[in-house]
N, C-alpha and C positions, 0 to 999 in steps of 0.2 A: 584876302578873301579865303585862302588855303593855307591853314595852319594847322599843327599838333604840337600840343603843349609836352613839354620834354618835362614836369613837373610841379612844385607849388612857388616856385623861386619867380615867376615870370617869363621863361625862355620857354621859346616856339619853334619849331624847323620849319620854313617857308621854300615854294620854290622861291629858287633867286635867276631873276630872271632878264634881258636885253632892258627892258622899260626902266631896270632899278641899277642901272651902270653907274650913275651920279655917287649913289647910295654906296652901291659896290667899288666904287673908287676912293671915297672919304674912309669905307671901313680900312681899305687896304695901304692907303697913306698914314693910318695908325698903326696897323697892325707889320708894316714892311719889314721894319730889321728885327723882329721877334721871329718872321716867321721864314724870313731871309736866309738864319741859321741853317736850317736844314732842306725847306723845298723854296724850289724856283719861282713860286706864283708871285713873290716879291717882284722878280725880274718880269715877269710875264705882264702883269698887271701896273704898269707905271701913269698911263695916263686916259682922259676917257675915253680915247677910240680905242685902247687896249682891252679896258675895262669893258668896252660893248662888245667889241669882237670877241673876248673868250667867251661873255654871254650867251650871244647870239650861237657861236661855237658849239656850244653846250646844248641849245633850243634845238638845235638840227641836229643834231643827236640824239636827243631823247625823242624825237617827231619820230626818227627812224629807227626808234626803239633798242639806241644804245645807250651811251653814257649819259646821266644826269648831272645837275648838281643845285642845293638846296642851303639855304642861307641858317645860321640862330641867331635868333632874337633876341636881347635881352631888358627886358622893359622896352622896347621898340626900339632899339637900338642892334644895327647886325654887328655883332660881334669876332661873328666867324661864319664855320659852312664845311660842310659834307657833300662827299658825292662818289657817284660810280663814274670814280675814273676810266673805266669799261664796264660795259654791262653787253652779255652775249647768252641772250634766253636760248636761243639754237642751241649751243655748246655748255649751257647749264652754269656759267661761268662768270663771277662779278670782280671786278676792284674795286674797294674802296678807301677813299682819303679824305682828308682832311687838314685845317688848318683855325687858328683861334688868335686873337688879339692877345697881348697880353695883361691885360686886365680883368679876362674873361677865364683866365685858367684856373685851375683846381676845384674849380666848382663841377666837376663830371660833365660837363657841357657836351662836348665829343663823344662819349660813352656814352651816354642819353639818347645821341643824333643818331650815332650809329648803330645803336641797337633796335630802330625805326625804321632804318635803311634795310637791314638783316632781316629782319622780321616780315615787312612785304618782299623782299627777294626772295630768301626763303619758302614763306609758306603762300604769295598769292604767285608769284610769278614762278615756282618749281627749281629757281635755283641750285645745284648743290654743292655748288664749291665758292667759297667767297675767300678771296685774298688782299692780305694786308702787305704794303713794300714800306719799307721803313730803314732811313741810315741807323748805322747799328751806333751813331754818336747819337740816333737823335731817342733818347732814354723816354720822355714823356709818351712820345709814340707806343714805344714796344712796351709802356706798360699797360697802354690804353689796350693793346692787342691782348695782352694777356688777360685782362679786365674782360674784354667778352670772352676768352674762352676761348682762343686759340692757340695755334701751336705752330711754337718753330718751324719750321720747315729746311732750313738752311739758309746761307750766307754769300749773297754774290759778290767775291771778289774784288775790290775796287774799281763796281762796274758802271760806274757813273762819275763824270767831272762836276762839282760845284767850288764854284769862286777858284777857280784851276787845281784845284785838290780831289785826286781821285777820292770817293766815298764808298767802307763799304754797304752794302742793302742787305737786310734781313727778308727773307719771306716768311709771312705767316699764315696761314690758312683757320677756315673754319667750314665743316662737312655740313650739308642739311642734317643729319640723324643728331650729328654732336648739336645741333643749333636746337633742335626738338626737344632733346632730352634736358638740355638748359631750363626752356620753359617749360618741361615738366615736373622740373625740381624745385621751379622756383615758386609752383603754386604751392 
């Protein structure tokens, strides 16, 4: 019912939502050891009372007007999904992430998703600091980060365990003014 077309290729960013766990279960039993690499939603997401409770997780958060998260389509098929892994209108303050199948990558799909996420954070909701967390092994990421228009910020340390191997996290950020001036360059 709620879609935006991310271009002329056929992909939509939808919310993804508690009703669509089925859906969101079969994406994520494709997409597990591509995406397994570097974030945990492989682990988090195994089966469909997992797949409904992060859902549903997700619904009550955005009701209380925090974090979202929102599906891509691709010929109606969910491929992947964006979201504010936090979102703090009080404190002016968002994350956001992502993940994609692997049949869905190189096509800009993530950069499309999230430059729709940025854009209503940014200019309807007042945000001014939007941040990107990304292992510094996981390359696809930090180049999507750079792709909109962000910056470095720094490196935490080996501050997170995946598959029992400390990781390290890059942060990247992006300012309201830097996000403005993007769209003003781009017209």
């Amino acid at each position: 019912m709620f879609a935006t077309s991310l271009g002329d290729d056929g992909a939509e960013l939808r919310p993804l939502e508690p009703w669509q766990a089925d859906e969101f279960l079969a994406h994520m039993d494709r997409a597990r050891e591509f995406v397994d690499q570097h974030v945990r939603l492989g682990q988090v997401v195994f089966d469909l009372e997992s797949a409904r409770a992060m859902l549903v997780r997700y619904a009550q958060s955005q009701a209380a007007d925090g974090g979202r998260i929102y599906g891509i389509w691709l010929h109606d098929t969910l491929v992947g999904g964006v979201m504010f892994r936090l979102f703090d209108a009080a404190e002016g303050t968002c994350e956001v992430g992502c993940w994609l199948e692997p049949g869905a990558t190189g096509r800009g799909l993530v950069t499309r998703a999230v430059r729709v996420l940025i854009g209503w954070a940014v200019e309807q909701r007042g945000i001014h600091r939007v941040e990107w967390v990304a292992s510094s092994a996981n390359v696809a990421s930090i180049r999507t980060a750079e792709r909109l228009g962000m910056r470095r910020e720094g490196v935490l340390r080996e501050s997170s365990l995946h598959h029992g191997v400390r990781q390290d996290n890059e942060i990247w950020s992006l300012l309201a003014p830097e996000w403005s001036g993007q769209q003003r360059n781009a017209l």
